[in-house]
C-alpha positions, -999 to +999 in steps of 0.1 A: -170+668+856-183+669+818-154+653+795-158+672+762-160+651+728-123+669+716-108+656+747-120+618+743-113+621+708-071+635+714-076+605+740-086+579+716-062+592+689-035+587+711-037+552+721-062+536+699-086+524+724-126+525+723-142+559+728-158+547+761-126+532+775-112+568+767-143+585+782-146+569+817-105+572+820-107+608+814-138+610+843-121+589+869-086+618+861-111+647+862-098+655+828-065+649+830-051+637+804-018+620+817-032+607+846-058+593+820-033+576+800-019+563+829-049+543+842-056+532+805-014+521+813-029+501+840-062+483+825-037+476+799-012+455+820-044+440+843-065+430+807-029+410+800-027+392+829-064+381+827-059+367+788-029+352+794-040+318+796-059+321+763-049+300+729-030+318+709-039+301+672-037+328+644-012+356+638+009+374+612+043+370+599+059+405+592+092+412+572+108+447+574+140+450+550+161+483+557+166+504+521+202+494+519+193+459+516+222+452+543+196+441+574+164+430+576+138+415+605+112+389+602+084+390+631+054+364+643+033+385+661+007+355+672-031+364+685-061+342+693-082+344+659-081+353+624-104+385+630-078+403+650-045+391+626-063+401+595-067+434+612-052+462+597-040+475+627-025+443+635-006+440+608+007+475+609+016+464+643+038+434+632+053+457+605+061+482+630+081+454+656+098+443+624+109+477+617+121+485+650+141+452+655+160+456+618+170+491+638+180+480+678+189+440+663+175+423+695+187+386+703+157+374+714+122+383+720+122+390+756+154+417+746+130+432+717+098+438+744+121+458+770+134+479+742+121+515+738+100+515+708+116+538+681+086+558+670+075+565+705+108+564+733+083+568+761+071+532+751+083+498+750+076+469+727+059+454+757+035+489+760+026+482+730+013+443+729-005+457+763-022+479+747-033+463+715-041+434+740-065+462+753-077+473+724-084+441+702-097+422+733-071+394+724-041+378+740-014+391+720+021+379+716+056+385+701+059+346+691+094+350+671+119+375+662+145+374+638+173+402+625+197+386+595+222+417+588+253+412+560+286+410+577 
C-alpha cells in the first residue's frame, strides 16, 4: 500500500518522530493511523528499555511559576549529552513537566510519570519521556521534581 506524503506528515506532526519512523509505521498499519501510533507506542517503550543502562550526564533544569505567584514547580529533566538538553524541544519538554506538576502537585517523580499529562489526557508523563527517548535517540529521565505552593 502507497503511504501518501500528507499522511506521514499528520503522522510526524503528531508525535514528533523522524519521517521514516512515521513512514514504515503507517506501512506495517496499512494506513491506519491509530494502529500506527500505536506501534510507534511500542518502539517507544522497547527503544527505553534498550537505553536504560546509558549515562545520563547533561540535562536541563526547568522552573514553571503559575500567574498568581501562589505555586510554582522546578524540574531536572536529565539526558545523556549536551546536544539533546540544549535542544529546543527538550527544553520545551522540561518546561512542559514543570507546568503540569505546578497544576496536579505530585510528591515525587514516580507520582508525576503516571499522571495524565495536562495538554494531552490520553498521555502520561511517562508517554512522553518514551517518546522523546524515541525521538532524540537518548535515555531520558525525570531526575527531580519539586512543587513549593503558599499555604
Amino acid at each position: 500500500m502507497a503511504i501518501s506524503p500528507e499522511v506521514v506528515k499528520e503522522l510526524r506532526d503528531k508525535t514528533g518522530i523522524s519521517v521514516m519512523e512515521c513512514k514504515k509505521a503507517l506501512e506495517e498499519a496499512n494506513g491506519d493511523m491509530t494502529k500506527a501510533l500505536e506501534i510507534l507506542q511500542k518502539r517507544a517503550l522497547a527503544s527505553v528499555g534498550k537505553k536504560a543502562d546509558r549515562t545520563l550526564g547533561a540535562g536541563t533544569v526547568q522552573a514553571y511559576t503559575h500567574t498568581t505567584g501562589q505555586v510554582g514547580a522546578l524540574v531536572v529533566l536529565s539526558s545523556e549529552t549536551d546536544f539533546v538538553s540544549k535542544n529546543e524541544e527538550f527544553v520545551a519538554l522540561a518546561r512542559d513537566i514543570a507546568m503540569h506538576a505546578a497544576a496536579m502537585r505530585p510528591g515525587d517523580v514516580a507520582e508525576l510519570l503516571a499522571q495524565a499529562f495536562i495538554k494531552d489526557p490520553a498521555r502520561t508523563i511517562a508517554d512522553l519521556i518514551s517518546q522523546a527517548t524515541q525521538k532524540f535517540g537518548e535515555r531520558i529521565e525525570v531526575a527531580a521534581v519539586t512543587v513549593s505552593a503558599v499555604r
